[in-house]
C-alpha positions in Angstrom: 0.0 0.0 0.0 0.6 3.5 -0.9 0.8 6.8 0.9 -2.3 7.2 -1.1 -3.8 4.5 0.6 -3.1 5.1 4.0 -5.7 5.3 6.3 -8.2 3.6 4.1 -10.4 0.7 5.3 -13.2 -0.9 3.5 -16.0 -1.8 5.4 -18.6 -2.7 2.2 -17.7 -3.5 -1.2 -20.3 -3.9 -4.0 -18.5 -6.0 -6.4 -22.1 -7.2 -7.9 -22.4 -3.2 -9.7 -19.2 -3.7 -11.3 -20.7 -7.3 -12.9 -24.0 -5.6 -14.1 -22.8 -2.0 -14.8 -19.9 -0.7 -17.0 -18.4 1.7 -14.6 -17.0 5.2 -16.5 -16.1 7.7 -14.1 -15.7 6.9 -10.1 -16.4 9.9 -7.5 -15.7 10.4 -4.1 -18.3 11.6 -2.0 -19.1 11.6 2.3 -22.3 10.6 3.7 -24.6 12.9 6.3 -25.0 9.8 9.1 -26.8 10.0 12.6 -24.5 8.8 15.7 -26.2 5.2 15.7 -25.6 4.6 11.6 -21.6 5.8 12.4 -21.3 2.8 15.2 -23.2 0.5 13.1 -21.1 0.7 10.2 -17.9 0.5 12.4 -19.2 -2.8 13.7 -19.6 -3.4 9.8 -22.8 -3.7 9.2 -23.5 -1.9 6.1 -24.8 -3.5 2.7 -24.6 -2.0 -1.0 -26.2 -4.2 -3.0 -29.5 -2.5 -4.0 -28.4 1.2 -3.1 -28.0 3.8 -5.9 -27.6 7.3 -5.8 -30.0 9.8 -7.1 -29.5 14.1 -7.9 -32.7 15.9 -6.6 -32.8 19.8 -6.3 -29.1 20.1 -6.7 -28.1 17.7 -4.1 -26.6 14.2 -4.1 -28.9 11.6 -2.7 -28.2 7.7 -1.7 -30.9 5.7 -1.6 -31.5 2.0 -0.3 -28.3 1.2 1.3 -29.1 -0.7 4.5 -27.1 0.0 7.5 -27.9 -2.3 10.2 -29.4 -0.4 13.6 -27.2 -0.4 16.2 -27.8 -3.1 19.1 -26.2 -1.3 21.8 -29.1 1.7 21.6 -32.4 1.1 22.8 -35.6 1.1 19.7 -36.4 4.9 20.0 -32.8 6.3 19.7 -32.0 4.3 16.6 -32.3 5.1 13.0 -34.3 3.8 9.9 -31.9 1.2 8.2 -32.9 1.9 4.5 -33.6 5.7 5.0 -32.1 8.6 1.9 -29.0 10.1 3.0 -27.3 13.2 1.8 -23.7 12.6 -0.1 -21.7 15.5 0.1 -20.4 16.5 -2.8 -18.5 19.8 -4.2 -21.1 21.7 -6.3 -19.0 21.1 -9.9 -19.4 17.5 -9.1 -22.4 17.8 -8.9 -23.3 20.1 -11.8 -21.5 17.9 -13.7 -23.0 14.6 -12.6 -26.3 16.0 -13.4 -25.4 16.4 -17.1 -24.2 13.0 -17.8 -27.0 11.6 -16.0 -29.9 13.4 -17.6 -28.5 13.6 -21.0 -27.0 10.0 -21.5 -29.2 7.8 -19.5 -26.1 7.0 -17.1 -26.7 5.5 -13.5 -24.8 6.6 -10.4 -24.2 3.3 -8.0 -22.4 3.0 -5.0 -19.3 0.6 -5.1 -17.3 1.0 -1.8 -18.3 2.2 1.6 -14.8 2.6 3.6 -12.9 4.9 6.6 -10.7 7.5 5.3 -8.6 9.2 7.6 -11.5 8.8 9.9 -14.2 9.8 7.7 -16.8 7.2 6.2 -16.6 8.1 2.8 -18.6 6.3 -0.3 -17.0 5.8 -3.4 -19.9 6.5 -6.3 -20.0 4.8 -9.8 -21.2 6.6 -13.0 -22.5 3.4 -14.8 -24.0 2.3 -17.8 -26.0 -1.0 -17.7 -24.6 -3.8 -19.4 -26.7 -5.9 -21.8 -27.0 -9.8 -21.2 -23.9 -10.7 -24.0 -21.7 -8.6 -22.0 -21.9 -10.2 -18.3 -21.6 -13.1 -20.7 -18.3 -12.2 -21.5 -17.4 -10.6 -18.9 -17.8 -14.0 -17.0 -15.6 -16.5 -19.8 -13.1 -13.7 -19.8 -13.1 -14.8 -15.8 -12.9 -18.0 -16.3 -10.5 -18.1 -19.2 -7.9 -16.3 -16.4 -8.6 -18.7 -13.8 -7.7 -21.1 -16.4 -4.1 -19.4 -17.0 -4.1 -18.9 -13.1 -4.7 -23.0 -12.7 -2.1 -23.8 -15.9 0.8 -21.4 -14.3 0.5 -22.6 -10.8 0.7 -26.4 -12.2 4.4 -25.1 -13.7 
């Protein structure tokens, strides 16, 4: 690892977007979180899989990404595990973001949910679905390398 690196730790990783989406452009962005959804995800309970992000009224929205209530808190202190939160983005980001997505159809997807420097931070795809050929070959290109993995390991 890399100075760049340092201080990162991943706590969710969405490897099933970069399977059905074609990822072009990645952003950084942090998440508004209550106290409860901050312990939660340091415990590690946070899930990606059917979360995207959405742009509404000039602000960044992430939507459906569960984040498991925290046990230690009693029921009326803890939060709504699939509720919209606010990504914080820098307004060009944004600006921009809104253009690709409203003019070519483009999806924004949440792939990584990790600790920066103490920060929770989000790492958001700009995606373009993939049609059914290309998962096809997206999974023999997989298994042809496992293949060469299998061969070299053998020599």
């Amino acid at each position: 690892m890399g100075d760049k690196d340092a201080g990162i730790k991943i706590i969710s990783d969405n490897r099933q977007a970069r399977y059905l989406y074609e990822i072009l452009e990645t952003y950084e962005a942090g998440i508004q979180l209550t106290g409860t959804e901050v312990k939660s995800i340091r415990e590690g309970k946070a899930n990606l899989k059917d979360g995207y992000a959405l742009i509404r009224n000039g602000e960044a929205w992430l939507i459906n990404v569960h984040i498991s209530p925290y046990q230690a808190s009693g029921q009326y202190f803890n939060h709504e595990p699939r509720r919209t939160r606010k990504l914080l983005l820098h307004r060009q980001e944004i600006s921009k973001l809104i253009g690709q997505v409203e003019q070519k159809g483009l999806t924004l997807v949440p792939l990584k949910l990790y600790f920066k420097n103490g920060w929770i931070k989000v790492s958001i795809g700009l995606a373009k679905g993939k049609k059914l050929h290309d998962k096809r070959e997206t999974m023999k290109r997989r298994q042809d390398q496992r293949e060469i993995e299998r061969a070299m390991k053998r020599y």
